[in-house]
N, C-alpha and C positions, 0 to 999 in steps of 0.2 A: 638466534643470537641473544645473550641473555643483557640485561639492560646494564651493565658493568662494563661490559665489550661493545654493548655502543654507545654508550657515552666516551667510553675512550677511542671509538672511530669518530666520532662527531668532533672531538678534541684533534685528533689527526688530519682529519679535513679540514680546521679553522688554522692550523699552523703549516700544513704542508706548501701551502704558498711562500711563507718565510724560510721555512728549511732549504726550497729551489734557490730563492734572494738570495740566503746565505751559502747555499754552493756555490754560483755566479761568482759574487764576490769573491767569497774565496781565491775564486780560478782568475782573477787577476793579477796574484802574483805565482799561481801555480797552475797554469792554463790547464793540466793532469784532472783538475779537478770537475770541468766541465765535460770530461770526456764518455761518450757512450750514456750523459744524463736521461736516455727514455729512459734506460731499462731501468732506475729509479721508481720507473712507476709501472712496470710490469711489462715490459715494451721488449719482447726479446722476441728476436727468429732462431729457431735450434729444428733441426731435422728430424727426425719419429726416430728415436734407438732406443736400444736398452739405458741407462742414465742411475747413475747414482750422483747424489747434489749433495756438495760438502763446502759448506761456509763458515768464511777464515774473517773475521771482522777486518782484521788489518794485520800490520805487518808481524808482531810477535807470535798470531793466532796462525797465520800461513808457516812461518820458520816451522810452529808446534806440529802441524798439520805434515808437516812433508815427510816421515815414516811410513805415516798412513798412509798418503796418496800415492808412495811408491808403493806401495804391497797392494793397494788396490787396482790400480794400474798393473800390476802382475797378476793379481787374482782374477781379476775380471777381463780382459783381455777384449770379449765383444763390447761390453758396456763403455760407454763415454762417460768421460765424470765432466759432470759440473761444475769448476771452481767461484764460487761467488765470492764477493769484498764487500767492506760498506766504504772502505778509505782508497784515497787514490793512490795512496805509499803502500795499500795491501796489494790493488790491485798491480802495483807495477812490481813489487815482488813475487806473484806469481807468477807472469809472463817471463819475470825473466828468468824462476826458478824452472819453469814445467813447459813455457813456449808453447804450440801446439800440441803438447801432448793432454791438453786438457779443456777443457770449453773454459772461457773466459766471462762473465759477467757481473753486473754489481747489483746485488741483493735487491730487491724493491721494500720501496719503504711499506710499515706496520698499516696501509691503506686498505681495505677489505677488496674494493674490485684490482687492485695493483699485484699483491698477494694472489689473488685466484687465477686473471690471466697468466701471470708468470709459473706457477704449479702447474696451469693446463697446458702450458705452452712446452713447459719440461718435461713434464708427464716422469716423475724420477720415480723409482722403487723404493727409496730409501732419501731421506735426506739427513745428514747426519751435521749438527751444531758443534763447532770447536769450542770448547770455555764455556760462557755465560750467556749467551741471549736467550732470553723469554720474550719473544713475537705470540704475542695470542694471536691474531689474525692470524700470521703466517701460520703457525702449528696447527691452528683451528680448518684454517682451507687443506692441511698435508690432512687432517684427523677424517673430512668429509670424506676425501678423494681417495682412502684408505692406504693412505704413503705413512708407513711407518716413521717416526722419529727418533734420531736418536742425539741426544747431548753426550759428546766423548770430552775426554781430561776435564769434566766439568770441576768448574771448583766457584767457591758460592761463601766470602767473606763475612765474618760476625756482622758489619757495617751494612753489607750488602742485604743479608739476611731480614740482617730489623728495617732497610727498608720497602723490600719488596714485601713486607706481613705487613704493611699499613696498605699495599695494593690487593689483598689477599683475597675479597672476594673477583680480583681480574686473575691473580697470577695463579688461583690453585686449580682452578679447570684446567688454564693449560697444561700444567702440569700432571694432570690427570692424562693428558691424552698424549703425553710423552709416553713410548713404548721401552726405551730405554736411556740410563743414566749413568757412564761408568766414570765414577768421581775419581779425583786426585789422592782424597784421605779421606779418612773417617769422618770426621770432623766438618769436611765437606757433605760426605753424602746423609751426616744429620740434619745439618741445614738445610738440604733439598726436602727433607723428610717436614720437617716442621713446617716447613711452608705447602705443605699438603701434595708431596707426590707419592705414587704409590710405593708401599714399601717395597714390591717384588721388583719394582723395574729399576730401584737402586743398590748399587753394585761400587765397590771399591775399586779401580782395574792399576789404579798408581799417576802417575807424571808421567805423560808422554814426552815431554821433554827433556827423561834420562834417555830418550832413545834417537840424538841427537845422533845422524850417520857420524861414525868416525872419519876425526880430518883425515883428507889425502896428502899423500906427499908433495911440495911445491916449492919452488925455487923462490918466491916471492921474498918472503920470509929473508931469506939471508941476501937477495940481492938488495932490499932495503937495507938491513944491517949493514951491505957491505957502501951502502949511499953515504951515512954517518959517520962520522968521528969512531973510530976501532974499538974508544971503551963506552962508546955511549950507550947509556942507559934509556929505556925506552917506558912512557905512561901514558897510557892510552886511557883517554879521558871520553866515554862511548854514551851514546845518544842522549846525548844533554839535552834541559830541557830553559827554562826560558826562566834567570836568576841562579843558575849553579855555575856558569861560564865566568862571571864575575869569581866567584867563588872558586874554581880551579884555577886561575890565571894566579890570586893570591894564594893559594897555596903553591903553586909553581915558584914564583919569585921569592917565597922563604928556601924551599927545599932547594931553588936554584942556586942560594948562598953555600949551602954545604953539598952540592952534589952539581956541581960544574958542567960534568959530561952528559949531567939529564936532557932528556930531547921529550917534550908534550905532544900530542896526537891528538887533538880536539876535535871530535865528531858532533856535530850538533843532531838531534832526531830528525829534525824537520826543515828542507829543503828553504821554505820559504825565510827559514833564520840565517841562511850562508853567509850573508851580506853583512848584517847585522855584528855575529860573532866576526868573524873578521878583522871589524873596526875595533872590536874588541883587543881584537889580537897586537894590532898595530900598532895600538896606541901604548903600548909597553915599548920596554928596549929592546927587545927582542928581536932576533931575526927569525920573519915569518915566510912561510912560503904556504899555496893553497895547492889542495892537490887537483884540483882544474886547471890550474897555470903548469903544471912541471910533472913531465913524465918520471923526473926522478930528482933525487932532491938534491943540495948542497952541504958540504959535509960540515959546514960553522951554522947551519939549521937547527933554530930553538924548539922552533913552534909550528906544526903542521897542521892545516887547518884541513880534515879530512870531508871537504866538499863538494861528494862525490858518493851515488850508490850504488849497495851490492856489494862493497868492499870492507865489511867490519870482517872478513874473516883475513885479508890481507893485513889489516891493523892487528890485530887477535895473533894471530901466526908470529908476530914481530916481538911483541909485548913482554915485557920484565913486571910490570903491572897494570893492571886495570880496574879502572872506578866506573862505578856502573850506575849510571845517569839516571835520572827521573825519583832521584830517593832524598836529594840535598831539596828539592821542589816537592811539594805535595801532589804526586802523580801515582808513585805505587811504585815505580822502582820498572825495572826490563831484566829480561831472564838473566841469570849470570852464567848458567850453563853452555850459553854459546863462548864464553871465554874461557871457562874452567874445563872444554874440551880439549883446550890446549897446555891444560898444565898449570898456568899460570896463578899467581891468587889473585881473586878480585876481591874491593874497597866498598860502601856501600855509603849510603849516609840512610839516616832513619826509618824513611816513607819507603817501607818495600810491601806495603800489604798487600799488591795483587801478586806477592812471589815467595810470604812468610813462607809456606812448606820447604820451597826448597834453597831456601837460606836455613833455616834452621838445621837442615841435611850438611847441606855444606860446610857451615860454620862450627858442626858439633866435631866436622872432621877436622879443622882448621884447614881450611882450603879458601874460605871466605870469613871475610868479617864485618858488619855494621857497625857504623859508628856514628854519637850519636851528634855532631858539629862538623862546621869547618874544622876549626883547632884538633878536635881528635882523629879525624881523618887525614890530616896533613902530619899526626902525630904516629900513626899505622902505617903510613906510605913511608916515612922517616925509616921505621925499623925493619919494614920489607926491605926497601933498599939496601942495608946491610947485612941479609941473609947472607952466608956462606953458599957454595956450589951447592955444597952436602945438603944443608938447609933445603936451597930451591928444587934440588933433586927428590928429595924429599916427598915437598909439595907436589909435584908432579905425579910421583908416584901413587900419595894419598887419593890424589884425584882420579885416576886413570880407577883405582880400585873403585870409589862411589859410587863413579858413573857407571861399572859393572853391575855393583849390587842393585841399581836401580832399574837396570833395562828391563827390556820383554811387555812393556802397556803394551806395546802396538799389538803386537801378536794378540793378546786379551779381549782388545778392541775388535780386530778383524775378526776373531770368533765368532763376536756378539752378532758384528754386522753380515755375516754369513748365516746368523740363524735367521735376524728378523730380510733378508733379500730370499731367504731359502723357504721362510715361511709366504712371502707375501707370491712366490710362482705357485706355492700348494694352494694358495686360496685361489687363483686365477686358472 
């Protein structure tokens, strides 16, 4: 272990005590969050199979993740996949996307004997990283154990870049001992490169995320339509973050002035906020209803307080527009391609930098657009609203094309992962 990597375990062992406090806590108001906390610390029972391990941080990393895990799940057929989380909102969207079809546990923390027990216990052929994480422990015990690695739709931000190169005598080993890296863009996989991984094992393969299953057909959709007012207009205001709920309410109550039949859909990200927005909600003139209280809504319904999971594709399916949460707050923004699979345009506000690539895709098509305030985004949502049919038909159509030219990552991906699963039986 070289002395970079253990001072940064000696660091993990002085705070890991705090990191448990602050899970506890946490699971005070989200009990989810205590659930299954050994395997935190490498504490798993899994049966001797064949196993490939695919870790999904959380919930936009698992949505990203699930082309993959379907093809691999087809391709592999004896092998059990591993799905790991580090959140309890990732982990409860996997169970409820894949159920048994897939092993279930939550990642162990960057601890060196947590990390090994949990590799010896999985014993996987392959472990393959969704997005961003660099675990040197972790990567370093798969590097020992000779389990290939691979980082898929990696993508690696200017911000992100400058500061993982002030870690750089921790992050370039590991990086070294990455077997494979199939980035989002270019641009991505030079940033990987700069922070010293090897040139041969980075690879361009796209966005997995254009490879989002096309929707299914579903009644949902219109029988909410058919809940509302006949011309009502619908604004799905999706995984808000903590300061843009204020900030959507006022823009609803200007735009409520000249657009009467508008109906809001307020989804908050995070469970533990339901309560909170809410009061939010109420304290307008509004008539509010939550979607925990009412299987179906009332037709003089302003404001829907969508507090409830697994359901942004019910809200999505309904939508006339959609503003995509986490960009009005300095968070990074959340995919817009789970809304623009339906046609619709989405809204943004500024902070999208963990989704720049594929806003700028979008936007070049006019399907989305950033904007950079409140006032300009309640200014965009104004003039959506008076799209003509022709107009929104339009949009739909734009989108349905994009999302073509963008598919096919998965297949690219699964390649890669069939050479280093194909190399790692020829070595054994």
């Amino acid at each position: 272990m070289s002395l970079y990597r253990l001072l940064y375990s000696l660091l993990w062992f002085i705070l890991s005590p705090f990191v448990l406090l602050r899970l506890f806590w946490r699971s005070r108001q989200n009990p989810a969050h205590r659930n299954n906390w050994q395997q935190r610390l490498g504490l798993i029972n899994l049966e001797p199979a064949p196993r490939i391990w695919l870790h999904a941080v959380s919930v936009g990393e698992t949505m990203a993740a699930k082309p993959l895990i379907e093809a691999l799940l087809e391709q592999y057929p004896k092998h059990r996949l591993l799905l790991s989380n580090t959140t309890a909102t990732g982990s409860q969207t996997a169970q409820r996307l894949f159920a048994d079809r897939v092993e279930h546990a939550y990642c162990p923390y960057d601890l060196p004997f947590a990390v090994s027990r949990f590799v010896k216990s999985a014993k996987p052929e392959l472990l393959v990283i969704m997005e961003t994480e660099i675990w040197p422990n972790l990567i370093a015990s798969c590097h020992k154990q000779s389990i290939p690695v691979m980082i898929a739709n990696a993508r690696l931000s200017k911000r992100s870049t400058k500061g993982y190169s002030r870690l750089s005598k921790l992050i370039q080993p590991a990086l070294q001992q990455v077997s494979s890296i199939g980035c989002r863009s270019e641009q991505d996989a030079e940033h990987f490169k700069l922070l010293g991984a090897k040139p041969e094992s980075v690879m361009v393969t796209g966005n997995i995320k254009f490879d989002i299953l096309p929707k299914t057909q579903t009644t949902d959709a219109p029988a909410l339509r058919q809940q509302l007012k006949p011309n009502a207009k619908i604004w799905v205001a999706a995984s808000t973050h903590q300061g843009e709920d204020e900030q959507i309410l006022a823009c609803y109550q200007q735009l409520k002035t000249q657009h009467t039949e508008l109906v809001l859909i307020l989804v908050p990200r995070h469970p533990e906020r339901f309560e909170a927005v809410y009061q939010l909600c109420i304290n307008t003139d509004y008539t509010v209803q939550r979607r925990s209280e009412y299987a179906s809504f009332s037709a003089d319904c302003d404001i829907i307080l969508g507090d409830s999971l697994g359901e942004m594709a019910y809200w999505y399916s309904a939508a006339d527009i959609v503003f995509m949460g986490g960009s009005l707050a300095p968070t990074g923004g959340h995919n817009p391609l789970e809304a623009s699979v339906y046609g619709i345009p989405v809204v943004s506000g500024p902070a999208i930098f963990n989704f720049n690539d594929v806003f700028d895709i979008l936007c070049d098509a006019e399907i989305a657009w950033v904007e950079a305030d409140q006032h300009d985004l309640q200014s965009r949502i104004l003039s959506l609203l008076q799209l003509t049919e022709a107009e929104r038909n339009a949009i739909h159509q734009r989108a349905e094309q994009t999302l073509s030219q963008h598919r096919g990552v998965t297949d690219k991906l699964l390649r890669q992962i069939n050479s280093l699963v194909g190399k790692q039986h020829a070595e054994h």
